[in-house]
N, CA, C and O atoms as a GROMACS GRO file, in nm:
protein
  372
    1UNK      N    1   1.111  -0.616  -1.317
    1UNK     CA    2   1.009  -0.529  -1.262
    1UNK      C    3   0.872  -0.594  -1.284
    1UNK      O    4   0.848  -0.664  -1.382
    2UNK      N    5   0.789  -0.568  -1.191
    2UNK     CA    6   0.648  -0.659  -1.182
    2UNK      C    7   0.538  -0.511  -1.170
    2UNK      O    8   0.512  -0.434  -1.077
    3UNK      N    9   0.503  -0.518  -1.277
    3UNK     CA   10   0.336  -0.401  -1.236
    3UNK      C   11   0.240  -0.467  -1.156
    3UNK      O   12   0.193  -0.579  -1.175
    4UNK      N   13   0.215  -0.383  -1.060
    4UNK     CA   14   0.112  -0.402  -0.927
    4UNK      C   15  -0.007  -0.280  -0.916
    4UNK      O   16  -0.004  -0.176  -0.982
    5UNK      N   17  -0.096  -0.311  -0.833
    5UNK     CA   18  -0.167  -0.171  -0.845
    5UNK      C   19  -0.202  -0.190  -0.731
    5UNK      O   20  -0.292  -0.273  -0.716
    6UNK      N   21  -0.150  -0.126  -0.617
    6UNK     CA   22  -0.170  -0.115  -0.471
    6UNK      C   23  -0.306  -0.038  -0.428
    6UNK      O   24  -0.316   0.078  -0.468
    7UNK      N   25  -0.422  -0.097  -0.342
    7UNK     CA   26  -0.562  -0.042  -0.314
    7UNK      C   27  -0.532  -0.008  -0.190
    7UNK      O   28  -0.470  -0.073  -0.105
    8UNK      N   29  -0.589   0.116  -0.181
    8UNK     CA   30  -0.572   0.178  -0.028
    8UNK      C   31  -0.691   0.202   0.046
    8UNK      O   32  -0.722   0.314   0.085
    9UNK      N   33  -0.740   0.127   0.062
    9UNK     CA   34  -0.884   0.129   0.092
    9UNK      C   35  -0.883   0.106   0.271
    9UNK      O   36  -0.777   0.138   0.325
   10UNK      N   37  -0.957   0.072   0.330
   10UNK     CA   38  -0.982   0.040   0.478
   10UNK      C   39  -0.868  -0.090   0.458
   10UNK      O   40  -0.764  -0.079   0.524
   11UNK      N   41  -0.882  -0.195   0.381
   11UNK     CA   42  -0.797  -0.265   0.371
   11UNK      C   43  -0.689  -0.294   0.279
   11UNK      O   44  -0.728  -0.335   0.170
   12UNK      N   45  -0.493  -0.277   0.300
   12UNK     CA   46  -0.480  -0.230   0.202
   12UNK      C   47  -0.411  -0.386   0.137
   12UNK      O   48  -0.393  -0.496   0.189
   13UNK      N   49  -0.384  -0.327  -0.010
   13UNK     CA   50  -0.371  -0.458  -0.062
   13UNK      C   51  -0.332  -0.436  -0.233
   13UNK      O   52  -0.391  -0.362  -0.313
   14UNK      N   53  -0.196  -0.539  -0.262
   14UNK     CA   54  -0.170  -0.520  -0.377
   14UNK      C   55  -0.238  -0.658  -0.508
   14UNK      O   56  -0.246  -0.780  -0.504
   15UNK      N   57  -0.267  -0.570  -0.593
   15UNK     CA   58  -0.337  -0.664  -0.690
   15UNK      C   59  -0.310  -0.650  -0.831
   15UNK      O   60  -0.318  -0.534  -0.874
   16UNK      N   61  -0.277  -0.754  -0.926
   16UNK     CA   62  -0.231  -0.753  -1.057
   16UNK      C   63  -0.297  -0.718  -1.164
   16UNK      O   64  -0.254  -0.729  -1.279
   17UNK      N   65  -0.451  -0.656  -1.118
   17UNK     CA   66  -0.485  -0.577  -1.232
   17UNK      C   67  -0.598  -0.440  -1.158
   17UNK      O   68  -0.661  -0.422  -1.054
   18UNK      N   69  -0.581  -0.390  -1.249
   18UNK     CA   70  -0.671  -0.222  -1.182
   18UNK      C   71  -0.798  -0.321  -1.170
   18UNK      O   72  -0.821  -0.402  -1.259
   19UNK      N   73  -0.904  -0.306  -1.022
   19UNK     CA   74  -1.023  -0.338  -1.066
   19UNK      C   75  -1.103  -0.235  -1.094
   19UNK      O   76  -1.089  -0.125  -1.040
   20UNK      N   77  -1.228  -0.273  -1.212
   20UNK     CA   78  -1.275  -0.146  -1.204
   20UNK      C   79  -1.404  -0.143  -1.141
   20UNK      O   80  -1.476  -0.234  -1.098
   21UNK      N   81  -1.417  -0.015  -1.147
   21UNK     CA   82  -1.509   0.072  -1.017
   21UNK      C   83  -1.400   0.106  -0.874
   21UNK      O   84  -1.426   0.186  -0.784
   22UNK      N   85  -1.313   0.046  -0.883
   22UNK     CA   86  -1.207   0.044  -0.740
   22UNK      C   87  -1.191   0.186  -0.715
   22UNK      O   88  -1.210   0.252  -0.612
   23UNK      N   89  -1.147   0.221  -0.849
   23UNK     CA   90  -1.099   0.386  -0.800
   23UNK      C   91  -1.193   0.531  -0.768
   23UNK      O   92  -1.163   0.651  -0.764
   24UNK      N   93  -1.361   0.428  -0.744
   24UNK     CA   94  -1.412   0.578  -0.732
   24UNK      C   95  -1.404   0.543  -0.558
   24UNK      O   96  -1.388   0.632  -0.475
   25UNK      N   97  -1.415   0.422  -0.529
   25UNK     CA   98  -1.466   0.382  -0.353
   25UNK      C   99  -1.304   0.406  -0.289
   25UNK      O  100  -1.302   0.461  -0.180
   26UNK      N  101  -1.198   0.375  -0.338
   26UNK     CA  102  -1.086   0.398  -0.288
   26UNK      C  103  -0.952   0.423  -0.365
   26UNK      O  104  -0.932   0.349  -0.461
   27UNK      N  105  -0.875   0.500  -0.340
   27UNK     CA  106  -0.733   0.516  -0.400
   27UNK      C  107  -0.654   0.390  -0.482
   27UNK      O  108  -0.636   0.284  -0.423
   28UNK      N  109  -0.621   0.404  -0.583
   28UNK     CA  110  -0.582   0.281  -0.626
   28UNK      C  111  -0.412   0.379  -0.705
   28UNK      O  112  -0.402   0.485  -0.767
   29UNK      N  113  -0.330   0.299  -0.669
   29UNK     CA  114  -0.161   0.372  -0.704
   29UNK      C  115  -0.142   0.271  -0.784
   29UNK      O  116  -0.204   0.168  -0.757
   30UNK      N  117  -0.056   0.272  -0.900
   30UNK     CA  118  -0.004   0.168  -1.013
   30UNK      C  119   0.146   0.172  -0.936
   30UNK      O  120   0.201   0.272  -0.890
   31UNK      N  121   0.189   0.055  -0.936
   31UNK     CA  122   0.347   0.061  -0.874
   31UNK      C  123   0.475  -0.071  -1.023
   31UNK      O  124   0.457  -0.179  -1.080
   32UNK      N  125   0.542  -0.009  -1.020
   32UNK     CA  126   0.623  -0.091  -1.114
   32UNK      C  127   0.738  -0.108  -1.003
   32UNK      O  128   0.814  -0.021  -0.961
   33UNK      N  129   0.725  -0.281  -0.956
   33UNK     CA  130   0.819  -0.298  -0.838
   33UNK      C  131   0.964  -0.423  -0.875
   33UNK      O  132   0.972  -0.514  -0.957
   34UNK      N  133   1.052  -0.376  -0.779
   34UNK     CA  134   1.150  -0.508  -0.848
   34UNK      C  135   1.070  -0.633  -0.724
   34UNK      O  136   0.994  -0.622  -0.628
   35UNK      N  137   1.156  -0.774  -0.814
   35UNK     CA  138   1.040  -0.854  -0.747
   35UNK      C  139   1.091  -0.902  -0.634
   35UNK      O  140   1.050  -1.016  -0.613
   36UNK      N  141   1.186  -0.849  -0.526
   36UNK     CA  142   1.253  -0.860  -0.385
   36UNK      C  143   1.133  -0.762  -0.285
   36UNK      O  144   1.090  -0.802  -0.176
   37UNK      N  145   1.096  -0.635  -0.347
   37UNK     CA  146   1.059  -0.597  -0.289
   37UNK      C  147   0.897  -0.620  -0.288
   37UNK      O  148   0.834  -0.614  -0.183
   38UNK      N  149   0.819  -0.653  -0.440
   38UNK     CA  150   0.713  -0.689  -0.387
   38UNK      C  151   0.668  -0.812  -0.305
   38UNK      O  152   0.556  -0.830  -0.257
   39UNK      N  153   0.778  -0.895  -0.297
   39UNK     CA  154   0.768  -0.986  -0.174
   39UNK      C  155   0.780  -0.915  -0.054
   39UNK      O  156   0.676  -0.940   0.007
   40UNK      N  157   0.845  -0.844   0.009
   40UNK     CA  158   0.857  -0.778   0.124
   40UNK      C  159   0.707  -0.704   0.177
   40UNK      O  160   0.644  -0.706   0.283
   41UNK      N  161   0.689  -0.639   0.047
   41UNK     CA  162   0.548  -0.560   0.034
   41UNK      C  163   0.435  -0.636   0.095
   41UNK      O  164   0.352  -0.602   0.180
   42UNK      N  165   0.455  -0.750   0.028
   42UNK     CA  166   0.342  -0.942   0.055
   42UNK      C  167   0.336  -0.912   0.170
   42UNK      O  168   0.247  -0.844   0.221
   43UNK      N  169   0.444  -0.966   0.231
   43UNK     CA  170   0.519  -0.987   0.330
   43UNK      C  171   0.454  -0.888   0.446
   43UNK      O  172   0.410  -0.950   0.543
   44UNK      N  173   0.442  -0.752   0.451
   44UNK     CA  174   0.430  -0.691   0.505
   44UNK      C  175   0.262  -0.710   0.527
   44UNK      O  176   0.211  -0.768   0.623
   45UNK      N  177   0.195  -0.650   0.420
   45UNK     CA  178   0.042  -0.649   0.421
   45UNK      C  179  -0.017  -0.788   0.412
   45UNK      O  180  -0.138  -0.799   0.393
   46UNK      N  181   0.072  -0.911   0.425
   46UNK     CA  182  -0.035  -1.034   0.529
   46UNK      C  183   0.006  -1.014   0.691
   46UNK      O  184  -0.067  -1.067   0.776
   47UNK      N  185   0.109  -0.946   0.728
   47UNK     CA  186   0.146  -0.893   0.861
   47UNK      C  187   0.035  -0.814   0.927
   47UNK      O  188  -0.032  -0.853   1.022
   48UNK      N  189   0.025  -0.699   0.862
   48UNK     CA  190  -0.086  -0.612   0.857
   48UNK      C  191  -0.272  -0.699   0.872
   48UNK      O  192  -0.354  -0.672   0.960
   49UNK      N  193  -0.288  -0.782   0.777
   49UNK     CA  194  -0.408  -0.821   0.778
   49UNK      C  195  -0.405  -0.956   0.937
   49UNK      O  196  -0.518  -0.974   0.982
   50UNK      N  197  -0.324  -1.015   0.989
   50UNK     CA  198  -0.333  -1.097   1.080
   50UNK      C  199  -0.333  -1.009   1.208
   50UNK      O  200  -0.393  -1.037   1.312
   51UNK      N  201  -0.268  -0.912   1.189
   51UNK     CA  202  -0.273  -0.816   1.293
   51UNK      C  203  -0.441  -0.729   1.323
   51UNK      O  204  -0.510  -0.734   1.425
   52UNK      N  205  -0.462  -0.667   1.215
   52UNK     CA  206  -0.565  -0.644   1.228
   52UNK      C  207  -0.702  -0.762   1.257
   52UNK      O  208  -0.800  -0.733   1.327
   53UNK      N  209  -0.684  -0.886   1.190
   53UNK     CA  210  -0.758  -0.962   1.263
   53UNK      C  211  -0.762  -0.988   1.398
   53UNK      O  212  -0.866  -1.005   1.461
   54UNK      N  213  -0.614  -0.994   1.458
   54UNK     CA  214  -0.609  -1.018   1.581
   54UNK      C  215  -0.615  -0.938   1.710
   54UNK      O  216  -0.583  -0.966   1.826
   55UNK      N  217  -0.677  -0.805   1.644
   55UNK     CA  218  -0.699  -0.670   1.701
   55UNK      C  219  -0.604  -0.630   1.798
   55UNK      O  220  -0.622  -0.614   1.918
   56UNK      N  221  -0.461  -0.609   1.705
   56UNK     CA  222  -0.394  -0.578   1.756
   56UNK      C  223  -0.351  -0.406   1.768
   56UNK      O  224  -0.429  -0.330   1.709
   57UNK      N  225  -0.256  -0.356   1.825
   57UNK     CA  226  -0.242  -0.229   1.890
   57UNK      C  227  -0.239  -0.167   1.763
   57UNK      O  228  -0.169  -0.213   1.673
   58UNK      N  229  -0.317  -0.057   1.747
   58UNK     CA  230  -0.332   0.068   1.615
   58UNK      C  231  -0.236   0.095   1.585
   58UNK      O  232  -0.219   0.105   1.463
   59UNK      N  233  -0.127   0.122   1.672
   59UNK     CA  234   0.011   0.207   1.645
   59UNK      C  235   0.074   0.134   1.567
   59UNK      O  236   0.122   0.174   1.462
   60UNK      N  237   0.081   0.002   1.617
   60UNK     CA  238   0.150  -0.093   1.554
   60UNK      C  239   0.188  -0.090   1.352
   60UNK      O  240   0.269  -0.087   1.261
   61UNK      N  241   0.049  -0.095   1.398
   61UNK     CA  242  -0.025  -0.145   1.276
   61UNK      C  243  -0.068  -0.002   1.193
   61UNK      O  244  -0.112  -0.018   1.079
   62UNK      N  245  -0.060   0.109   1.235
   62UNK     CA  246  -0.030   0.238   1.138
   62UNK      C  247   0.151   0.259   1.114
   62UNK      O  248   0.189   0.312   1.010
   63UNK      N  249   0.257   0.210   1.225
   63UNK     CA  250   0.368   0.224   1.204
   63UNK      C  251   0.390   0.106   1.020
   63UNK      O  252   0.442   0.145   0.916
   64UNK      N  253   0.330  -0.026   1.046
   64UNK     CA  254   0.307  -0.124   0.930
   64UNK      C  255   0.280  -0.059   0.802
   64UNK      O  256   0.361  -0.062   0.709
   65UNK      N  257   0.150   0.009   0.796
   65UNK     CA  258   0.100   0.100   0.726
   65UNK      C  259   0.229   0.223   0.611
   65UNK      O  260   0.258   0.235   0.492
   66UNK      N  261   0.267   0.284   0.739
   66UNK     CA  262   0.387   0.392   0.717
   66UNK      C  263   0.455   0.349   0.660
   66UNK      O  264   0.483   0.415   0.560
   67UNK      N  265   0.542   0.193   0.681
   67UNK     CA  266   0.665   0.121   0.623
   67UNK      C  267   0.626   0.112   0.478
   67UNK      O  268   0.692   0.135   0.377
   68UNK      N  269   0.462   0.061   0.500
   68UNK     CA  270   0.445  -0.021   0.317
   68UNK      C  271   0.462   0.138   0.214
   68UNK      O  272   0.522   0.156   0.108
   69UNK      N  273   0.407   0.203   0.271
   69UNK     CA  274   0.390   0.346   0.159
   69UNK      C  275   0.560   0.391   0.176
   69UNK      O  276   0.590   0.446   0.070
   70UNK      N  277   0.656   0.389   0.252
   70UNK     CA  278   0.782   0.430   0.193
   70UNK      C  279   0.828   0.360   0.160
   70UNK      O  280   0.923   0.392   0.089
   71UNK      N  281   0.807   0.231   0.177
   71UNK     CA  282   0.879   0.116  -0.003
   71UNK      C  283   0.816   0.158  -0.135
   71UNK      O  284   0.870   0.182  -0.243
   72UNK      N  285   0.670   0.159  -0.094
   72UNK     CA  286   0.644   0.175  -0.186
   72UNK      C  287   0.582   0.323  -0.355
   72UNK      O  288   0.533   0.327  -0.468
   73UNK      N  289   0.646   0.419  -0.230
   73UNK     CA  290   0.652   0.582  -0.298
   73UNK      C  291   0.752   0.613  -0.381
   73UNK      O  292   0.745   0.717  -0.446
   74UNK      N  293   0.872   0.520  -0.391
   74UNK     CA  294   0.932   0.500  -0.520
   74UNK      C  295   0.920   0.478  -0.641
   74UNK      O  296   0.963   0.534  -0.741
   75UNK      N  297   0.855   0.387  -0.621
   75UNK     CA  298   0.840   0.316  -0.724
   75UNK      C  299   0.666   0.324  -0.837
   75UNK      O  300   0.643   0.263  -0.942
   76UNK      N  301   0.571   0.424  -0.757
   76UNK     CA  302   0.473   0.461  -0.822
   76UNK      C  303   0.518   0.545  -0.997
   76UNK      O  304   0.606   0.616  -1.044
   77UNK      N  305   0.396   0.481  -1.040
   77UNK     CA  306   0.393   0.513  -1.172
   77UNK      C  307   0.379   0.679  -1.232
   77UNK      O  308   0.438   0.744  -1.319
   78UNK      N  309   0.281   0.701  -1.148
   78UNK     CA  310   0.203   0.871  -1.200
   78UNK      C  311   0.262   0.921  -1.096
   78UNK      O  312   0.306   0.861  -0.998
   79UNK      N  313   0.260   1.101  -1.133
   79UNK     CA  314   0.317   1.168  -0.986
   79UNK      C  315   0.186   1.178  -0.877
   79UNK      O  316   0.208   1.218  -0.762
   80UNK      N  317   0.031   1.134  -0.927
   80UNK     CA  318  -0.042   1.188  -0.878
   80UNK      C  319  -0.083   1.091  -0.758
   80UNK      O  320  -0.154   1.115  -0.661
   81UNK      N  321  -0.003   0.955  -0.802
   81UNK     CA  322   0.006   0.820  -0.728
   81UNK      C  323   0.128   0.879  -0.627
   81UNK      O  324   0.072   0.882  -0.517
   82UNK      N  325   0.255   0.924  -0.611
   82UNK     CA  326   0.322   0.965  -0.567
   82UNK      C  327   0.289   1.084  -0.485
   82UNK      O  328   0.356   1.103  -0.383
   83UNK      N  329   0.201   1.162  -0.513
   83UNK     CA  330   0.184   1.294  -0.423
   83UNK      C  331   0.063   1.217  -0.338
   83UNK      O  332   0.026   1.290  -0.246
   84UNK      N  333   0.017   1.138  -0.341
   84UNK     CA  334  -0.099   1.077  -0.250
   84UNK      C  335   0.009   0.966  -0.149
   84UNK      O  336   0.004   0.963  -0.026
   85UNK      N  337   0.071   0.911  -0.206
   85UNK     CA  338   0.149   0.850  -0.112
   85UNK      C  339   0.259   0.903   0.010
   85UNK      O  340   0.295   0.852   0.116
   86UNK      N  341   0.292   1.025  -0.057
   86UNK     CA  342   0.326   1.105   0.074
   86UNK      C  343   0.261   1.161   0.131
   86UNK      O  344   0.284   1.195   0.247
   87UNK      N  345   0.190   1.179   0.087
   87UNK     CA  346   0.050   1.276   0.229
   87UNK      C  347   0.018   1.146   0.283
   87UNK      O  348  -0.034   1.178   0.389
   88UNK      N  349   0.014   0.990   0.278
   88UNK     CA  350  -0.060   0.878   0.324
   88UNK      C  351   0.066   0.886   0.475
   88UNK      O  352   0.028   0.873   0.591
   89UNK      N  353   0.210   0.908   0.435
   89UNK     CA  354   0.314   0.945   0.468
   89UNK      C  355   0.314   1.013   0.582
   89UNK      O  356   0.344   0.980   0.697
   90UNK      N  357   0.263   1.146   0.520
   90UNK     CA  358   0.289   1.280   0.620
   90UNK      C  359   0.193   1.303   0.707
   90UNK      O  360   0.195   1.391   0.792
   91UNK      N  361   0.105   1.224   0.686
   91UNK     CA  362  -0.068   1.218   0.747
   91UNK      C  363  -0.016   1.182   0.904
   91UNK      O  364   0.088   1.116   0.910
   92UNK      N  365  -0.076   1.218   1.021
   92UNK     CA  366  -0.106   1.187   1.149
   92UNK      C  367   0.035   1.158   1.213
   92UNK      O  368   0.043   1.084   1.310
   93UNK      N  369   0.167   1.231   1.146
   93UNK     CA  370   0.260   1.224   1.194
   93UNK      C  371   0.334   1.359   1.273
   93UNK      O  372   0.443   1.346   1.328
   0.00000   0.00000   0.00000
């Protein structure tokens, strides 16, 4: 298992230590992940960031969005990280 702390900000993005001040400007979730899936996670949100560079279709790229938060709503640390990740979830669906 690998501790991560996933930022949900305009841009999202996992990083190996809390930064601070992060959590007053945006959501920050602690995730304890096995390490198959935080590659996938990688994997996903450099998908996400080339896409969005390449101004690609919203849907797309909120369906991207949707995928990373149900890998990753397991595996959050606090429930309070977990009850934000399903509303990120249940949001605009």
């Amino acid at each position: 298992m690998i501790r991560k702390f996933l930022i949900c900000g305009k841009q999202v993005f996992l990083s190996s230590k809390k930064l601070e001040g992060q959590g007053e400007r945006s959501p920050v979730c602690e995730l304890m992940l096995p390490i198959e899936l935080f590659w996938q996670l990688e994997a996903d949100l450099k998908k996400i960031d080339y896409m969005l560079t390449a101004n690609e279709d919203a849907v797309v790229i909120n369906d991207l969005h949707h995928r990373v938060y149900m890998k990753a709503v397991k595996y959050a640390v606090h429930e309070k990280d977990r009850t934000f990740l399903y509303e990120k979830i249940h949001a605009k669906r």
